[in-house]
N, C-alpha and C positions, 0 to 999 in steps of 0.2 A: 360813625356807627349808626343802622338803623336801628330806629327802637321799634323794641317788641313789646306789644299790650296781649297781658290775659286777662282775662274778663269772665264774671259769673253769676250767677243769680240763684233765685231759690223760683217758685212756682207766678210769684207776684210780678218779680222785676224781667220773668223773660222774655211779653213782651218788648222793650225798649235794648235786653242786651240783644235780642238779635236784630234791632232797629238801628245797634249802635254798631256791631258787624261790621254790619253793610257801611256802615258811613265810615269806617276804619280802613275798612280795605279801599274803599274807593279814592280814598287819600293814600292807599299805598304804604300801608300801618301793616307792618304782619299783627295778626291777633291770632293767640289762643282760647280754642273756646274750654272750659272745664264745666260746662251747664250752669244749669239742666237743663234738659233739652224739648222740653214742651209744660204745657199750663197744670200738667196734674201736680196735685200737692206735693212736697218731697220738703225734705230737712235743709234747712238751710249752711246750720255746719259744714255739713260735706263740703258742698261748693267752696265755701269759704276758704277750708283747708286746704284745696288742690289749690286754687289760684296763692293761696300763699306759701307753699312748699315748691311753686315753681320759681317765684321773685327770688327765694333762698337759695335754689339753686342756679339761679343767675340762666332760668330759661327764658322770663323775659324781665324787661326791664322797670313796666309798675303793671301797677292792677287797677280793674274797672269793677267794681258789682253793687247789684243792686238785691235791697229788695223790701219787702213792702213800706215799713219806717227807714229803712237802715239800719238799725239799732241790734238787731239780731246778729245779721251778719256779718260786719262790723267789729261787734265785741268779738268774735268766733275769731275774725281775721287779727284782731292784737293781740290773741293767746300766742301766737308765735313771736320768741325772740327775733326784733330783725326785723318785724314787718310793723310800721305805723299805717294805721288805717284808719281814713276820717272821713267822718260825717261830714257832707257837704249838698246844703241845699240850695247853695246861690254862689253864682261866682267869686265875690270878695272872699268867700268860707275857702273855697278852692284854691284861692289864689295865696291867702294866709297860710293854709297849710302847706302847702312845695316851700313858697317865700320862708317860711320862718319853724318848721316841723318837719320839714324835708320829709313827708307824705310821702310812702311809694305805694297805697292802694286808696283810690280814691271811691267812695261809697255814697248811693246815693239811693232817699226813697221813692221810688217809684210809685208809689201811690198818692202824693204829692207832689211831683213835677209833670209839667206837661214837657213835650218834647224839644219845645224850643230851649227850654232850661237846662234839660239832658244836656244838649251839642254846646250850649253855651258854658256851662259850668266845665266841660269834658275839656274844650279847647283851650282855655282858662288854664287848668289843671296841667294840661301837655305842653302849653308855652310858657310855665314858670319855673324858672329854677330856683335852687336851693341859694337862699341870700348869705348862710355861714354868719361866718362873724363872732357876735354873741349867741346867736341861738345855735351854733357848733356844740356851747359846752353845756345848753339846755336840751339839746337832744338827746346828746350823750349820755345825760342822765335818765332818761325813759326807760329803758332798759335794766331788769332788778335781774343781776346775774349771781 
């Protein structure tokens, strides 16, 4: 199965999502993009919301977004049942969450990373899978149904 990445940002992080685009596809990543789509101000929700209603409908397989701390968007992306969404500024944070949180939107502030950390923490994220085990039945409980 090829995986598919959607990816979003709010006004802060679009430089870098459409830096991360391009370094997606160039590897041969289909991405979705769901914005925004240039540097004017806009709500960060929004974004947030489309790239997690497409992971739920199993349009693609995790999510990338940024924006200026994280933290905004972030929270917006774990109002949805279904979607764990983490903050990650360094690859160990990345790597913890797939390994043991099974992370499917990985978030990142872009006003605090430089780019090398972007592609670092990204690639981190995409080659870790979910370790199960004991944190199967710590996941499981995330979710207040």
């Amino acid at each position: 199965m090829k995986i598919k990445i959607g990816i979003a940002c709010d006004h802060a992080g679009f430089k870098y999502k459409e830096k991360l685009k391009n370094y997606l596809e160039n590897k041969n990543i289909k991405v979705s993009d769901y914005g925004c789509f240039s540097l004017e101000s806009v709500d960060y929700p929004d974004f947030a919301h489309k790239l997690s209603k497409s992971i739920l409908k199993n349009e693609n397989s995790l999510g990338i977004q940024f924006c200026g701390t994280g933290n905004g968007i972030n929270m917006s992306a774990n109002k949805h049942q279904g979607i764990r969404a983490a903050l990650c500024w360094n690859s160990h944070i990345a790597e913890q969450s797939r390994l043991h949180n099974n992370a499917n939107v990985l978030t990142m502030p872009a006003r605090h990373l430089e780019w090398n950390e972007v592609v670092e923490i990204v690639e981190t994220f995409l080659s870790t899978d979910f370790e199960g085990g004991r944190h199967e039945r710590r996941v499981n409980k995330i979710s207040c149904n």
